[in-house]
TORMAR-722691 format. One line per 5 residues: their letters; for each residue x negated, y, z negated of C-alpha. Coordinates in Angstrom, 2 decimals, m for minus. Each point is the difference from the previous one (the first is absolute). Example, Ala and Ser with C-alpha at 12.3 -4.5 7.8 and 13.67 -1.06 7.14 Angstrom:
BEGIN
AS	m12.30,m4.50,m7.80  m1.37,3.44,0.66
END
This chain:
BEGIN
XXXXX	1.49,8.32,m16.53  2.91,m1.88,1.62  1.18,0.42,3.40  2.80,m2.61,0.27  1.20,m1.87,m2.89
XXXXX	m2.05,m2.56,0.43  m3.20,1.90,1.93  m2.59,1.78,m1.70  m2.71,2.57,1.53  m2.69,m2.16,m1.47
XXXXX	1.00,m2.75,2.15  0.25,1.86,3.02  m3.58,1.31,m0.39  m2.00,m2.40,m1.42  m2.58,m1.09,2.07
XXXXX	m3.23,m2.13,m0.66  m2.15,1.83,3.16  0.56,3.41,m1.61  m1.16,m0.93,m3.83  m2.95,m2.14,1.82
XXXXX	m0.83,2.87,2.30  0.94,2.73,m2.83  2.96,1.56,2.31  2.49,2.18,m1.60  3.48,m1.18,1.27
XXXXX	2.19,2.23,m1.65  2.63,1.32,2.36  1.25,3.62,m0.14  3.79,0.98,m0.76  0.86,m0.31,3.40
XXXXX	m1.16,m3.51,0.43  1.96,m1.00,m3.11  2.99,1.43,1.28  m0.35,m2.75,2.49  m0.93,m2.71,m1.69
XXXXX	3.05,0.84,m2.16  1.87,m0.42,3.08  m1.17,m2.71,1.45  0.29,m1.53,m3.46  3.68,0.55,m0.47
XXXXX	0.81,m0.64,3.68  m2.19,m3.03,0.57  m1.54,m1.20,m2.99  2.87,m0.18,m2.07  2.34,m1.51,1.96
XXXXX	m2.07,m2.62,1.13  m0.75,m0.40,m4.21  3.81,m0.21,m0.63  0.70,m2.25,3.05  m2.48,m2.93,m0.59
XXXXX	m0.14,0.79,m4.16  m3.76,m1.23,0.31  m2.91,2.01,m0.55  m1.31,1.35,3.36  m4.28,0.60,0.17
XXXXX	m0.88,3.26,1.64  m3.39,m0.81,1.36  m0.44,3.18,1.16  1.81,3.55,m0.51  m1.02,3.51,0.06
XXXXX	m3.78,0.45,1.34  m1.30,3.11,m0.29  m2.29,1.16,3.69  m3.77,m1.35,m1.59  1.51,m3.11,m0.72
XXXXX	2.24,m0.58,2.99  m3.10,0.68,1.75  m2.26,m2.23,m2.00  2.19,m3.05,0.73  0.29,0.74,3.66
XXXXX	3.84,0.82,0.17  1.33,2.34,2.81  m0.34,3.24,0.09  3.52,0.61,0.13  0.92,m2.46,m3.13
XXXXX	3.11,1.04,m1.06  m1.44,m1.74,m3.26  m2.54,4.07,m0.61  3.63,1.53,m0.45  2.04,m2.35,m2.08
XXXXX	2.12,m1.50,2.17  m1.01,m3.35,0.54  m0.11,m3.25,m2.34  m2.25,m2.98,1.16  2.46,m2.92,m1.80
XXXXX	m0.90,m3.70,m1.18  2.47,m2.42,m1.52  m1.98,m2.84,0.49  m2.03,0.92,m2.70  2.39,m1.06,m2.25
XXXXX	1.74,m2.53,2.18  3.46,m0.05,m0.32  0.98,1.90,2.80  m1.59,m0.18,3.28  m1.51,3.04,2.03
XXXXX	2.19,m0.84,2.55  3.19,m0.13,m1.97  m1.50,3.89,m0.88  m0.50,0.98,3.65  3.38,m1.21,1.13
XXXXX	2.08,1.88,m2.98  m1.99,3.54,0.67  0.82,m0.64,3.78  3.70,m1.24,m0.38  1.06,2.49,m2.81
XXXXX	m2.46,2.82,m0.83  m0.70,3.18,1.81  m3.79,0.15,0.87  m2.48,2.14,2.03  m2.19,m3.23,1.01
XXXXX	0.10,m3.38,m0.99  m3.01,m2.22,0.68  m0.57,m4.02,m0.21  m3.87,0.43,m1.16  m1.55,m3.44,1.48
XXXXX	1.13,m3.24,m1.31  1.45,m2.15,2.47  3.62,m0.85,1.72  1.43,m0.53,m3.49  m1.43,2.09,m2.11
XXXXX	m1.95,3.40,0.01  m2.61,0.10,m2.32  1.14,3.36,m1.90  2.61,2.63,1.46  m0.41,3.19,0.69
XXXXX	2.49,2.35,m0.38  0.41,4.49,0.39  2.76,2.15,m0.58  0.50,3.52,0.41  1.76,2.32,m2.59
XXXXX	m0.14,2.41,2.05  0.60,m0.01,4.18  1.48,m2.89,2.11  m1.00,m3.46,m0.96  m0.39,m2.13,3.53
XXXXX	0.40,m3.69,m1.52  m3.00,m0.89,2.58  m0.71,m3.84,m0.53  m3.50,m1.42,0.67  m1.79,m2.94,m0.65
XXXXX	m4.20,0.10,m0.69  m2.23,m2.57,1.82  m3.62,m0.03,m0.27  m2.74,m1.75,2.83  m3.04,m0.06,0.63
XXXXX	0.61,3.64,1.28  1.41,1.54,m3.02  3.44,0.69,m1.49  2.66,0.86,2.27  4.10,0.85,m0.08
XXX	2.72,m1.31,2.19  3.36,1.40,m0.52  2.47,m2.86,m0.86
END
């Protein structure tokens, strides 16, 4: 099933921990609703901007497996409306060069610099609400010998 033109739902829920652990990730309708959104309203124009494939290292997660990984409670990522992004998978765009576009040009709920350094994150996260205000909150992920933590940038 596609969500964007160039998105699939496969894509979005793939995930190695859930066929290792034997996790069903399938979302319901109302997750796909916003993955479709996201998609279109994130996705897609990122897709069309850079015209390179873009690696979604991590979509949809359904509770078990948000849980199994360790994310947050809250993840944004259990209802569809968050995209974990990696272009320097395939290397011709930068993570950064994502992470500036979304912030200069998209509307966004949060936008996160996941790690990395002062140049580059290591992936970008990214959530957007269909539905309800999206607050273009901009963080940046650093992890110590304490855990992870988020300062607002």
């Amino acid at each position: 099933m596609k969500l964007s033109k160039n998105l699939t739902l496969r894509e979005v829920t793939k995930s190695n921990t859930a066929n290792r652990l034997g996790i069903d990730n399938t979302p319901e309708e109302f997750d796909i609703k916003n993955l479709r959104a996201i998609a279109e309203e994130v996705f897609q124009p990122l897709r069309d901007h850079f015209g390179v494939p873009l690696f979604v290292s991590s979509g949809f997660r359904s509770k078990k497996l948000n849980k199994a990984i360790g994310g947050s409670k809250y993840s944004q990522h259990m209802v569809g409306e968050a995209l974990d992004i990696d272009a320097d998978v395939y290397g011709s765009v930068t993570n950064r060069e994502l992470f500036m576009f979304i912030k200069e040009n998209l509307i966004f709920d949060q936008l996160i610099w996941e790690f990395g350094d002062d140049d580059t994150p290591n992936w970008v996260h990214v959530s957007y609400k269909d539905k309800g205000q999206n607050r273009k909150q901009v963080k940046r992920a650093y992890r110590d010998s304490k855990g992870v933590y988020y300062k607002v940038i």
